[in-house]
TORTI-619538 format. One line per 8 residues: number of its first residue (from 1); their letters; for each residue x, y, z of C-alpha. Coordinates in nm, 3 decimals, always signed. Layout:
REM residues N
NUM> a> X Y Z ~ ...
REM end
This chain:
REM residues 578
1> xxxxxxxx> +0.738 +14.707 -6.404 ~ +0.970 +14.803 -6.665 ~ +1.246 +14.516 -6.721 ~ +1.579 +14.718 -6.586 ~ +1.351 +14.767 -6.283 ~ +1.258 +14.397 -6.200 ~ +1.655 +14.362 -6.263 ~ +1.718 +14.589 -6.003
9> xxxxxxxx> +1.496 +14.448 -5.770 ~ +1.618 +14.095 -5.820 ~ +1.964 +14.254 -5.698 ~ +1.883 +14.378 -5.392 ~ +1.649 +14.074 -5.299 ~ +1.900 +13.824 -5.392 ~ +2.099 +13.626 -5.124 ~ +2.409 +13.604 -5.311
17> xxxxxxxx> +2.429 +14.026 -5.311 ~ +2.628 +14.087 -5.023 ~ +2.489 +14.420 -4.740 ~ +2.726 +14.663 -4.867 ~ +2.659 +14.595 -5.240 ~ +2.273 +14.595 -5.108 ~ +2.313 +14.916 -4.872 ~ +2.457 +15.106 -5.224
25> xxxxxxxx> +2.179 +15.002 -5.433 ~ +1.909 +15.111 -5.196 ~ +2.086 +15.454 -5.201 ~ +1.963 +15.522 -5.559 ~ +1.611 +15.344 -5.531 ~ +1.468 +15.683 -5.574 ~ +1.677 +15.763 -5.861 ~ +1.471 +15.629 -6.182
33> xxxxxxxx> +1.742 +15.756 -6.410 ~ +2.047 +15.615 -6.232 ~ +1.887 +15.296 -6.189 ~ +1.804 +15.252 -6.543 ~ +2.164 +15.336 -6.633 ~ +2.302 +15.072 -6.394 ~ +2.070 +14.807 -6.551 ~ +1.936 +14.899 -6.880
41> xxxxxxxx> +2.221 +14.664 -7.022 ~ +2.447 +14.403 -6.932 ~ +2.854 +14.533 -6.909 ~ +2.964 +14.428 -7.266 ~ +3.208 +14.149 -7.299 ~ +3.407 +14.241 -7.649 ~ +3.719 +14.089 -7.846 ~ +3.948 +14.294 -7.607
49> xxxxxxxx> +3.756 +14.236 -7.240 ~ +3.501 +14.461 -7.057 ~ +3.584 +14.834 -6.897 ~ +3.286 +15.031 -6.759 ~ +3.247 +15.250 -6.455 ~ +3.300 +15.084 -6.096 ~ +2.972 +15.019 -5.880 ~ +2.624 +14.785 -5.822
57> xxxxxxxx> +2.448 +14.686 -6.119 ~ +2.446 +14.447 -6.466 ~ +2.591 +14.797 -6.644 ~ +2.899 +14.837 -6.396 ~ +3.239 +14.675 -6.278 ~ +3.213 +14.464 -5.968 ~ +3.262 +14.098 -5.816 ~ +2.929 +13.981 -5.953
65> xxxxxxxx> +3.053 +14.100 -6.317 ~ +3.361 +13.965 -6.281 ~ +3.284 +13.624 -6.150 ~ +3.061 +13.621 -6.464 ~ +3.317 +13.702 -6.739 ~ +3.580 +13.469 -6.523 ~ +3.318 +13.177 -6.549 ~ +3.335 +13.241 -6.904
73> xxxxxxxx> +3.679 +13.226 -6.925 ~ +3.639 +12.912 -6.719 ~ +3.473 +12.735 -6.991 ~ +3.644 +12.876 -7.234 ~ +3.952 +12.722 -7.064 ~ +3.809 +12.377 -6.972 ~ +3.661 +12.362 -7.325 ~ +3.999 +12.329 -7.447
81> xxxxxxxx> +4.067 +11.966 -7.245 ~ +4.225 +11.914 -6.923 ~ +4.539 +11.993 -7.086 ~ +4.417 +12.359 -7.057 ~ +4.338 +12.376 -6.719 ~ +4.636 +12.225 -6.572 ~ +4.834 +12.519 -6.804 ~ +4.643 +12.732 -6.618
89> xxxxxxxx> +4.599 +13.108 -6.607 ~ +4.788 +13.399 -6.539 ~ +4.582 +13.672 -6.409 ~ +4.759 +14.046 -6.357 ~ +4.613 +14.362 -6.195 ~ +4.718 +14.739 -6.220 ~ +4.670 +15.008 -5.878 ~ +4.293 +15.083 -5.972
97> xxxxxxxx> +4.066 +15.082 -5.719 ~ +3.918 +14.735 -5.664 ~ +4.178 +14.583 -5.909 ~ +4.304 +14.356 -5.630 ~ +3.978 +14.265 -5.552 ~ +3.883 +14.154 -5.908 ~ +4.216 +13.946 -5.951 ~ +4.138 +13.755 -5.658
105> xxxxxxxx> +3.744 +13.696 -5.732 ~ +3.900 +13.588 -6.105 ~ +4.098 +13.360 -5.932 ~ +3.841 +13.170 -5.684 ~ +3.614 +13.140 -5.970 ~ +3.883 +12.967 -6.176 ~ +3.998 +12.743 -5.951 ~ +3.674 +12.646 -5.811
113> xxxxxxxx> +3.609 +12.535 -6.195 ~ +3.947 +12.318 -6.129 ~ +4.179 +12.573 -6.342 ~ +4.540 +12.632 -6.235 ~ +4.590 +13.004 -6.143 ~ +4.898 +13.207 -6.121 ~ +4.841 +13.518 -5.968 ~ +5.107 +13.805 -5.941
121> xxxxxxxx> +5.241 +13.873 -5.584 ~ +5.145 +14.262 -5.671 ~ +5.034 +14.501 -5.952 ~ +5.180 +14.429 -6.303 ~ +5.203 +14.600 -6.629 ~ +5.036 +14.498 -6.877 ~ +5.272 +14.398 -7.104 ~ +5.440 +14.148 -6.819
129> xxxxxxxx> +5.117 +13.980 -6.791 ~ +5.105 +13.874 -7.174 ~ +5.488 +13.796 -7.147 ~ +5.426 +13.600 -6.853 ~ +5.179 +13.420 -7.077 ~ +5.424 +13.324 -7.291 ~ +5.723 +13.203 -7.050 ~ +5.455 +13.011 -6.818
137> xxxxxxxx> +5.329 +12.866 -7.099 ~ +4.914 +12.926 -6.966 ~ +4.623 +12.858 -7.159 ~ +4.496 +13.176 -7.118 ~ +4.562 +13.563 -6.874 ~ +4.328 +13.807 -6.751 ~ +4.452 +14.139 -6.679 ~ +4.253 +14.375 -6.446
145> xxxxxxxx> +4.297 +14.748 -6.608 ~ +4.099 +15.012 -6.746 ~ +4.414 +15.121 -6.920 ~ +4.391 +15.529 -6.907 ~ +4.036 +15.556 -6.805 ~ +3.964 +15.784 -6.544 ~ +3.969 +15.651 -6.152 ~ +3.576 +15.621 -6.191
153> xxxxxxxx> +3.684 +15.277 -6.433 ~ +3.779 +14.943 -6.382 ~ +3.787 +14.686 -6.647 ~ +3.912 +14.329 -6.764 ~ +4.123 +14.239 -7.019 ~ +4.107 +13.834 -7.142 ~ +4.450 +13.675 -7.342 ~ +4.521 +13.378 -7.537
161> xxxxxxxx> +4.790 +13.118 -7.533 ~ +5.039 +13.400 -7.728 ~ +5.017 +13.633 -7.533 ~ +4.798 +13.801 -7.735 ~ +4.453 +13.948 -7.641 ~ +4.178 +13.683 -7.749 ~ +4.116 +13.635 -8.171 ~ +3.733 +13.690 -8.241
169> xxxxxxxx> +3.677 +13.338 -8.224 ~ +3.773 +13.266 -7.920 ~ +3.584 +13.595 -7.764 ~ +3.321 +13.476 -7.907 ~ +3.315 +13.149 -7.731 ~ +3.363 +13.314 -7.366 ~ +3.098 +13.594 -7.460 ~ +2.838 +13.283 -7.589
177> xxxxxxxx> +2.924 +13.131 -7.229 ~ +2.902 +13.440 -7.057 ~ +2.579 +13.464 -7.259 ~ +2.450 +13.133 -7.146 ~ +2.480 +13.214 -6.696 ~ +2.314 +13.369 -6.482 ~ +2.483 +13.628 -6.280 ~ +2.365 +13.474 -5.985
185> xxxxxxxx> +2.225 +13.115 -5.996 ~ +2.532 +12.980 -6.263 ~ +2.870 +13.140 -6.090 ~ +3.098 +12.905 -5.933 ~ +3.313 +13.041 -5.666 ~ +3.588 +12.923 -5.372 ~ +3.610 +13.110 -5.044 ~ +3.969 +13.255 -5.010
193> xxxxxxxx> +4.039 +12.960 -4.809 ~ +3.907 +12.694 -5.031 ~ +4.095 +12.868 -5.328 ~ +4.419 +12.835 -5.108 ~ +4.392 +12.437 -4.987 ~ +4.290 +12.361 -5.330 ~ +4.671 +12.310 -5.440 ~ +4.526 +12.479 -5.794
201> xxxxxxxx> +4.714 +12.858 -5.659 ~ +5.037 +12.975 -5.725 ~ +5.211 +13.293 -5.651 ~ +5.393 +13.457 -5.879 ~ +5.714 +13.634 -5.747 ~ +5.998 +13.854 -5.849 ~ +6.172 +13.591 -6.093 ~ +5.925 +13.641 -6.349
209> xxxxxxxx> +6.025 +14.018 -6.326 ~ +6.385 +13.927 -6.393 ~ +6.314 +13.762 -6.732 ~ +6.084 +14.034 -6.891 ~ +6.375 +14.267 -6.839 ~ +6.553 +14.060 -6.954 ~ +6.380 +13.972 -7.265 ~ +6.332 +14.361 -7.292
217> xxxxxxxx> +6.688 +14.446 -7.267 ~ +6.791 +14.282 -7.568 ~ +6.611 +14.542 -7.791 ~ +6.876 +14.803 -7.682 ~ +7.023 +14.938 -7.997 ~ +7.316 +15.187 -7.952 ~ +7.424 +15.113 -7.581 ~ +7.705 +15.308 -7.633
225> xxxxxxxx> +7.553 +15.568 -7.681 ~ +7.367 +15.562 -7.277 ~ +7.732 +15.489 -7.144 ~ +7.859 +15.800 -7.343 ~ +7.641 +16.072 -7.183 ~ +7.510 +15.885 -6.846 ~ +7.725 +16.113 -6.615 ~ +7.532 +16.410 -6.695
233> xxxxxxxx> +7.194 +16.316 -6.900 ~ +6.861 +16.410 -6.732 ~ +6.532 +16.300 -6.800 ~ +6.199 +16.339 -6.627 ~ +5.983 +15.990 -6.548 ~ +5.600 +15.947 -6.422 ~ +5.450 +15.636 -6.353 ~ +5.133 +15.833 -6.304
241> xxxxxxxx> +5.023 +15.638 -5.966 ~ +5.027 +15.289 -6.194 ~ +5.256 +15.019 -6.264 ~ +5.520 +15.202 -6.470 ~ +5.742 +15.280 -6.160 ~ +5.937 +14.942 -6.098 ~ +6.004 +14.792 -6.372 ~ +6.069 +15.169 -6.626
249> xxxxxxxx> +6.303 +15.231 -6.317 ~ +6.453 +14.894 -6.339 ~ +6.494 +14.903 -6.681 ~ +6.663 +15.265 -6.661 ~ +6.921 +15.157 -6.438 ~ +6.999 +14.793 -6.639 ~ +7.084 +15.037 -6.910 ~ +7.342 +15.257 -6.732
257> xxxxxxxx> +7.109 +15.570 -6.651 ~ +7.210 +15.777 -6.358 ~ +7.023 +16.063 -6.340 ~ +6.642 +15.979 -6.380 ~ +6.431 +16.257 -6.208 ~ +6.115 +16.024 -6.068 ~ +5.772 +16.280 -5.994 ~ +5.775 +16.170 -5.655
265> xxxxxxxx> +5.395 +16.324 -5.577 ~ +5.318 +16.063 -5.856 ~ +5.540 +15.749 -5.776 ~ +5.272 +15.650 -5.544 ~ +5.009 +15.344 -5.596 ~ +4.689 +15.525 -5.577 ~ +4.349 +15.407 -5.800 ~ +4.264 +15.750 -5.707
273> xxxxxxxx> +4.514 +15.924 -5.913 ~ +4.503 +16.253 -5.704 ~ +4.762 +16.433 -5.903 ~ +4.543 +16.415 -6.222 ~ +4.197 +16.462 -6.384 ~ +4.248 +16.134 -6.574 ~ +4.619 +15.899 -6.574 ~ +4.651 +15.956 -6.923
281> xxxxxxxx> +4.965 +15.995 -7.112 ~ +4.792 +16.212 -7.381 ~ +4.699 +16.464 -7.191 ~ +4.925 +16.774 -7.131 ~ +4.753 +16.864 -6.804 ~ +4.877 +16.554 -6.620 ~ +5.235 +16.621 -6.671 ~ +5.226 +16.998 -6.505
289> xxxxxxxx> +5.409 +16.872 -6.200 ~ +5.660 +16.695 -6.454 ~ +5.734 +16.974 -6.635 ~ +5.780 +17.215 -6.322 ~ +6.070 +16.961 -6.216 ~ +6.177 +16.934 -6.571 ~ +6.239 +17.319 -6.578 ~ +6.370 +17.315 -6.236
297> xxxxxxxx> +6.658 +17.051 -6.376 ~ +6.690 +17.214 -6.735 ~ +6.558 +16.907 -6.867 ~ +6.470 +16.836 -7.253 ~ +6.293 +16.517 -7.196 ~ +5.985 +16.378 -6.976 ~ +5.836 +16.039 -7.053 ~ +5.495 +15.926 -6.885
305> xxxxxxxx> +5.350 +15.580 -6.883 ~ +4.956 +15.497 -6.755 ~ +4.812 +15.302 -6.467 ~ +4.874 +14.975 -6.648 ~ +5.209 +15.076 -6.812 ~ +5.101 +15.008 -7.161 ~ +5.094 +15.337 -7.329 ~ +5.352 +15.593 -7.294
313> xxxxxxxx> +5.380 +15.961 -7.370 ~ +5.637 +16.208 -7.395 ~ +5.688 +16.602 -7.366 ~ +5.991 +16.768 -7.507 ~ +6.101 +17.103 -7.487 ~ +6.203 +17.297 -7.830 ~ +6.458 +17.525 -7.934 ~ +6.230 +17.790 -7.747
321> xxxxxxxx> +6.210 +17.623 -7.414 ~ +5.864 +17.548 -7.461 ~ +5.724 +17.196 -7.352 ~ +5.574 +17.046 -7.632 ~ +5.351 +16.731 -7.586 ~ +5.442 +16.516 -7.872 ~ +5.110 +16.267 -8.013 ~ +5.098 +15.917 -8.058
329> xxxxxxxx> +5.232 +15.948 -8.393 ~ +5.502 +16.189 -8.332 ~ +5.634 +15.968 -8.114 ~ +5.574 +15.644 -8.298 ~ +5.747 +15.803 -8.629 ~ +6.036 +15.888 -8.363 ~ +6.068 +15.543 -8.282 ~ +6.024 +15.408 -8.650
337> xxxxxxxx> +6.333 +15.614 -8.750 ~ +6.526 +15.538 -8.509 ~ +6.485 +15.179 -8.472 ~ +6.537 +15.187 -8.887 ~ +6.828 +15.369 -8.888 ~ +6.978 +15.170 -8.610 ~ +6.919 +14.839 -8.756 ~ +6.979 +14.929 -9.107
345> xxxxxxxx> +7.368 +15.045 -8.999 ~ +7.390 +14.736 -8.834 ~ +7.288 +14.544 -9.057 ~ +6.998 +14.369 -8.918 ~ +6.715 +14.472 -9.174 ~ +6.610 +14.201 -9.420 ~ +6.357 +14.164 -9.739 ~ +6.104 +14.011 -9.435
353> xxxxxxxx> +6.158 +14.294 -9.191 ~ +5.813 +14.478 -9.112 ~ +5.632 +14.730 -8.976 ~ +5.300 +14.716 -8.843 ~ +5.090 +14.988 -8.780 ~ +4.701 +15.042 -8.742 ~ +4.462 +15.251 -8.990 ~ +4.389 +15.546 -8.797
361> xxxxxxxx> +4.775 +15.592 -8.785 ~ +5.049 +15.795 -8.940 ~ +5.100 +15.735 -9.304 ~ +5.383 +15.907 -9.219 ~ +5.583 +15.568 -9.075 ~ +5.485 +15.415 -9.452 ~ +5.717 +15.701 -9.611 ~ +6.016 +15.580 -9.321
369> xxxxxxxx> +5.956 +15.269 -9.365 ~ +5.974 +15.245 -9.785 ~ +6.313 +15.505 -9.717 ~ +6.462 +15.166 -9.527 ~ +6.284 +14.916 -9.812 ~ +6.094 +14.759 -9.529 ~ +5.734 +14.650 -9.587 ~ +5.465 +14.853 -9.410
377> xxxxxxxx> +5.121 +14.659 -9.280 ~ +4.800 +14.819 -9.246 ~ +4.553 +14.640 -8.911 ~ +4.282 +14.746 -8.766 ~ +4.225 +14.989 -8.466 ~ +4.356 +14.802 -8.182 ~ +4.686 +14.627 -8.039 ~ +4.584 +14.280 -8.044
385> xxxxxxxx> +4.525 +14.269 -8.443 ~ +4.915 +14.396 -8.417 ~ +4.947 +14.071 -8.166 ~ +4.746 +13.867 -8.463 ~ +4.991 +13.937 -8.700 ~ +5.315 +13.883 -8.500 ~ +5.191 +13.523 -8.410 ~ +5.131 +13.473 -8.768
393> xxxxxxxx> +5.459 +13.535 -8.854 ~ +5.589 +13.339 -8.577 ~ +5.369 +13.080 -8.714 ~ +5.459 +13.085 -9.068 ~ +5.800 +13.258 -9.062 ~ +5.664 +13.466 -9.386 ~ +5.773 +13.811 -9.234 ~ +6.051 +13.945 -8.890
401> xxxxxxxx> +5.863 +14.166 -8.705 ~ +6.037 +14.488 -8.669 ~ +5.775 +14.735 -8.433 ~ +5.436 +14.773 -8.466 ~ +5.234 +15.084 -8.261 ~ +4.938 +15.274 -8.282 ~ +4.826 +15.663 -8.283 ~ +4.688 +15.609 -7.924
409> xxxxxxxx> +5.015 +15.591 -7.785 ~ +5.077 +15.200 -7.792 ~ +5.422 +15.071 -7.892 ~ +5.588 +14.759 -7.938 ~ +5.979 +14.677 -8.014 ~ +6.079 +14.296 -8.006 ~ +5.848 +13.973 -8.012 ~ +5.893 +13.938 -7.595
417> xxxxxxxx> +5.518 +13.995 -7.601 ~ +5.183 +14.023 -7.801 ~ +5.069 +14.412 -7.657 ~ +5.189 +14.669 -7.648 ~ +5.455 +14.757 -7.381 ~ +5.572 +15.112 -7.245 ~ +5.872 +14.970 -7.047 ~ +6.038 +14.861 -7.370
425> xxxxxxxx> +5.881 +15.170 -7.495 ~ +6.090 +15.391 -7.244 ~ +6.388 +15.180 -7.245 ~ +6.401 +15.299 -7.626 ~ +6.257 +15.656 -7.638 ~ +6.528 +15.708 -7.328 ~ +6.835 +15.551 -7.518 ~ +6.682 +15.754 -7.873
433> xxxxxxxx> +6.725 +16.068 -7.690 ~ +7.026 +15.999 -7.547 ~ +7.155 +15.901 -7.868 ~ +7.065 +16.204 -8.024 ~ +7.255 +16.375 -7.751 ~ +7.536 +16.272 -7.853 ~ +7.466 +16.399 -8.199 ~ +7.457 +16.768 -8.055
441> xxxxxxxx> +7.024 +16.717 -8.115 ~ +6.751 +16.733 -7.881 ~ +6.476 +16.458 -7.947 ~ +6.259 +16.764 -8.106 ~ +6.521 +16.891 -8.326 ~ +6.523 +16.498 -8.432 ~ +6.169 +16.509 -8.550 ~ +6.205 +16.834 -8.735
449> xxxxxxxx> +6.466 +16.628 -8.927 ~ +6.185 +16.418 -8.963 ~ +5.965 +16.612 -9.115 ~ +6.229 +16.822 -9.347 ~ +6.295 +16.450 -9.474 ~ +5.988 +16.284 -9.540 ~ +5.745 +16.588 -9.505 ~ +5.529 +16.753 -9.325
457> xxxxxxxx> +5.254 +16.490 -9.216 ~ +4.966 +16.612 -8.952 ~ +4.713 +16.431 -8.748 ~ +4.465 +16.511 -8.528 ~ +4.185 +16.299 -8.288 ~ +3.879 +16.399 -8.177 ~ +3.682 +16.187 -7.902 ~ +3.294 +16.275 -7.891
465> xxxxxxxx> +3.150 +16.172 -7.580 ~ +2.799 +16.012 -7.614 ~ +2.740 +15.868 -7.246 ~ +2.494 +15.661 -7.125 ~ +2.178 +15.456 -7.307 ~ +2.086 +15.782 -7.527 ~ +2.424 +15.824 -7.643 ~ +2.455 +15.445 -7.734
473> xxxxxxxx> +2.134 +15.518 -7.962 ~ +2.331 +15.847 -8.077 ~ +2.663 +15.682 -8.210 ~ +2.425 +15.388 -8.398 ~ +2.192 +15.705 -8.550 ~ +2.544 +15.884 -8.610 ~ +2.719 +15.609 -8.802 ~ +2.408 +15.482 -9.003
481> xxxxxxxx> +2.343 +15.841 -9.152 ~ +2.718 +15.928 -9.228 ~ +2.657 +15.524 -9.461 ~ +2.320 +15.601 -9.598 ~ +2.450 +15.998 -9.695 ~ +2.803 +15.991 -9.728 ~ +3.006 +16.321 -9.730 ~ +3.011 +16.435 -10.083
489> xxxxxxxx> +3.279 +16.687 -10.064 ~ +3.518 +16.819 -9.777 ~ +3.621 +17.176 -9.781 ~ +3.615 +17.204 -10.141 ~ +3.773 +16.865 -10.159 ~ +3.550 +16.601 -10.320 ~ +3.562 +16.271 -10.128 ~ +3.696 +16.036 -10.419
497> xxxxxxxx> +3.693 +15.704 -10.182 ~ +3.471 +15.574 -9.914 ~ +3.586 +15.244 -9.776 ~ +3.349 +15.083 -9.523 ~ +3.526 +14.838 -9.315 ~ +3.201 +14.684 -9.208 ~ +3.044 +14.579 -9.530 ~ +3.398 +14.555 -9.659
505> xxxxxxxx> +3.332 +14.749 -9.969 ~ +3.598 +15.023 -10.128 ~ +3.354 +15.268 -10.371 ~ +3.571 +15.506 -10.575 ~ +3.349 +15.844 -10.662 ~ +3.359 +15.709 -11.012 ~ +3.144 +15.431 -10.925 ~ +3.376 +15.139 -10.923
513> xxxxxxxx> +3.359 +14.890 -10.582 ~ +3.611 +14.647 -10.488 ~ +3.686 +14.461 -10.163 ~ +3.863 +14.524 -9.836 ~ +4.153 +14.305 -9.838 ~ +4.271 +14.084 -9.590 ~ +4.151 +14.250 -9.286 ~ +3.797 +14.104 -9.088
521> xxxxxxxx> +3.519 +14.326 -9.021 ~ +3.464 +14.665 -8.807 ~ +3.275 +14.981 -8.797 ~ +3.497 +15.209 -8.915 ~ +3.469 +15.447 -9.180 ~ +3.745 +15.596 -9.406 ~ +3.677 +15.908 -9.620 ~ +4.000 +15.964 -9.919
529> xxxxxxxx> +3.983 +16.338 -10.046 ~ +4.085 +16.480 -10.359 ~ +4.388 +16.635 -10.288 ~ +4.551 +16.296 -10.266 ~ +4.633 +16.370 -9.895 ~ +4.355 +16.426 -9.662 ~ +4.145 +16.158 -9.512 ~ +3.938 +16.150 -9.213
537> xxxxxxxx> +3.839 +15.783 -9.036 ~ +3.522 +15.771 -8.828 ~ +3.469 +15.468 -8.562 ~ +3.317 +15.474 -8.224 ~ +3.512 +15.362 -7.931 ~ +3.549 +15.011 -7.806 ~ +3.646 +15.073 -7.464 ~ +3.421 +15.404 -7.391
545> xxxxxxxx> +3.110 +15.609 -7.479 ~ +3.323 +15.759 -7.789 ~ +3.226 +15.843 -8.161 ~ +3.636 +15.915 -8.279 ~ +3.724 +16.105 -8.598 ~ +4.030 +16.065 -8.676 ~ +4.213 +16.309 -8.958 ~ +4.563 +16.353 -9.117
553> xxxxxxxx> +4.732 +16.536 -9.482 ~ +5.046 +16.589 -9.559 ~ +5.144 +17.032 -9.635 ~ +5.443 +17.234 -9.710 ~ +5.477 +17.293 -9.324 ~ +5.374 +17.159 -9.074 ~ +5.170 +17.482 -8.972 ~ +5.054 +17.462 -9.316
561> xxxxxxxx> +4.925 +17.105 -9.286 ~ +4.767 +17.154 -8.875 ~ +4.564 +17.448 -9.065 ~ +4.435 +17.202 -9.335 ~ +4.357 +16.962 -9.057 ~ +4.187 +17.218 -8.874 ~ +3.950 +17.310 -9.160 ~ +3.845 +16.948 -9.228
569> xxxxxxxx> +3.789 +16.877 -8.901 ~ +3.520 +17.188 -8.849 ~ +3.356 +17.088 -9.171 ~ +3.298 +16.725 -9.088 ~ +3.141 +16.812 -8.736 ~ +2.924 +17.024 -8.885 ~ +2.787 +16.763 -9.184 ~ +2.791 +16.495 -8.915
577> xx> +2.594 +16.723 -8.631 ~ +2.797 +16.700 -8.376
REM end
């Protein structure tokens, strides 16, 4: 009997696996293929959490999974001293299916290991839950999301004492503990009632909600500019079935807002997401019923957060009337300007002030920022090396912290928090485009000026999905051939760099090698070419079955520079096989 299979078995034969989880595992016993896939591998417990599909088995989300990781987290917390545990932990969940479910399993397995546990009366965003973190002053949070992922996902997201999702050190502590139990035998857990008489359980109410906006309001930058045009400015919102809806709508009318146009068909908590194929914010598709109200209203402006109210995307309409889905970047180098500008003419810039943004992002928010003479910082792919650096400079008081965000639609204005947060995110996009209202400028016109200023930057992702155990086996295959044969040239562009954030090596084409600098370790690949513009990154996901390639340039329009993009893009697929 093959090892997955004797897994398997052990499930369904084990007294701690409750009927129904029993009942759905007998469904598939005929099904060699899915029940490999369920347990071929254990759920993977990374620097930023687990995510994986919802269901029975060591490869899915579910109670047994999640008491596992929480008793993780237990020790991870109790390692720290009793100090720790009576600090406690905050523990958030989003409007996925199960989500509820998870918090509360998080929470009897934490107190049962005599932890403190604050648990949020309902769903949270994301970035209230690592605020919360901070103003509760807990050892640790766990947040219950699979971000954007499609309603087949659930995952769970572990943070430090900052705020901030856990450093590598500390990950690596809960995954060695994780490691160490078994998912049956080792798991400490409360009943629902012994959780409650325990004394360890607190509820956490609407006060806490009061403070982060609050705390968020303060990042306003031209509130004159809301007051001026609130009478008659329109915008289109969508929480996308998640989080978003309370607090982006309690934000909108702190600020003065009077005419926000909610998609009621989406305004609805639902880990279903009916409305859309997947709740994310970078898709076009999910925002048709958006931009059918938008064009009912004569609207220039719709802003969209996901399930967990973390990311946030927008879709303007041009000088055409055509609804254009602005990227990550776009929307980032929208914010970078205007947050820049803004400050600068107030004065509030300094020789510390900083921008952080990750590798796979814009270079065009290092040309804004150097117009402002504020420093620009390179981290790696992922919020919480953003969250790194903030504490840092908390820590140290070496740099301000300005706004960091990320091409995946991640933003972050004001030190409130340690991840990024689309509430602040649409408090600023909202009062940016009504500020540019009152300029006579739509918020496309605004990054046209963008572009004719600092040129005409392009970017493009490209997500290759490699499911399942085979596809695991394809990204490794994938990512040791592109380092044993690296691309030589690029559509007639010779590749002059290779950096390999891995082995931490730089080698320039003439031979030379030097050293990564002051970031830690990660499979990514960069590829430089020899126009001095063009690079493509290649990295697989962290969160999903992915292999991303990531590509930008710079042209004489922006046409001009999408084509360029277009051409490298087609040329790498084909040298990498895919």
């Amino acid at each position: 009997m093959s090892d997955y299979k004797s897994i398997y078995e052990r499930w369904i034969s084990s007294e701690v696996t409750d009927k129904a989880a029993k009942d759905e595992l007998l469904s598939i016993k005929d099904d060699e293929k899915e029940i490999e896939e369920r347990f071929y591998r254990e759920l993977e417990f990374g620097t930023a959490g687990m995510r994986g599909i919802l269901g029975m088995g060591t490869n899915r989300m579910n109670i047994y999974t999640v008491r596992r990781a929480s008793q993780g987290v237990a020790k991870y917390v109790n390692g720290r001293g009793a100090d720790a545990a009576a600090k406690g932990v905050l523990i958030g969940y989003d409007t996925r299916n199960f989500s509820r479910e998870f918090a509360e399993e998080t929470a009897k397995v934490l107190t049962k290991n005599g932890i403190k546990v604050y648990l949020f009366n309902a769903v949270h965003s994301v970035p209230e839950v690592s605020f919360g973190i901070r103003t509760l002053g807990t050892a640790a949070g766990v947040m219950i999301t699979a971000s954007h992922n499609p309603k087949e996902y659930n995952g769970y997201k572990v943070y430090g004492p900052d705020g901030g999702q856990l450093p590598p050190e500390a990950a690596d502590v809960v995954v060695e503990a994780i490691n160490s139990y078994d998912i049956f035998d080792d798991i400490e857990v409360f009943s629902k009632e012994e959780m409650e008489k325990s004394g360890l359980l607190e509820i956490v109410g609407p006060k806490l909600d009061e403070q982060f906006l609050d705390a968020i309001s303060v990042q306003q930058l031209n509130p004159d500019a809301v007051k001026a045009v609130s009478d008659t400015f329109k915008f289109v919102y969508t929480p996308f079935h998640g989080t978003g809806s309370r607090p982006v709508q309690a934000i909108l009318k702190k600020m003065g807002f009077k005419n926000v146009l909610v998609v009621k068909e989406q305004d609805n908590e639902d880990g279903d997401f009916p409305t859309v194929k997947s709740p994310n914010p970078e898709d076009k598709e999910g925002f048709e019923i958006a931009i059918n109200l938008a064009k009912e209203n004569g609207v220039d402006v719709i802003i969209g957060t996901d399930p967990d109210c973390d990311r946030v995307g927008i879709v303007v309409r041009d000088a055409e009337g055509v609804y254009r889905t602005l990227t990550g970047n776009q929307t980032g180098a929208l914010l970078c300007e205007y947050i820049l500008s803004s400050k600068a003419a107030k004065g509030m810039l300094s020789d510390k002030s900083v921008i952080i943004k990750t590798i796979v992002t814009t270079e065009l928010a290092a040309a804004i920022a150097k117009n402002y003479n504020v420093e620009i910082m390179n981290v790696l792919t992922g919020f919480k090396y953003i969250g790194e650096k903030m504490t840092e400079f908390a820590e140290t008081g070496s740099h301000e912290y300005v706004f960091g965000f990320e091409e995946s639609y991640g933003y972050l204005a004001g030190t409130h928090a340690r991840d990024k947060d689309g509430v602040v995110a649409v408090m600023l996009i909202a009062e940016m485009a009504a500020f540019y209202k009152t300029k006579g400028k739509s918020l496309y016109e605004a990054l046209q000026d963008i572009y004719k200023k600092y040129g005409y930057f392009a970017e493009k992702t490209v997500s290759i999905t490699m499911p399942g155990k085979d596809g695991m086996e394809k990204m490794a295959a994938l990512l040791s051939g592109l380092r044993e044969n690296a691309p030589v040239s690029v559509c007639g562009m010779d590749v002059v760099r290779v950096t390999d954030y891995k082995s931490g090596e730089i080698k320039e084409k003439d031979g030379r090698i030097s050293a990564v600098e002051g970031l830690p370790k990660s499979d990514v690949l960069k590829y430089n070419l020899s126009d001095g513009k063009t690079y493509f990154i290649v990295r697989p996901s962290g969160t999903e079955p992915k292999i991303k390639i990531y590509l930008g340039t710079a042209g004489n329009s922006f046409d001009d520079a999408s084509e360029i993009i277009e051409k490298v893009l087609s040329d790498v697929k084909k040298q990498m096989g895919v």
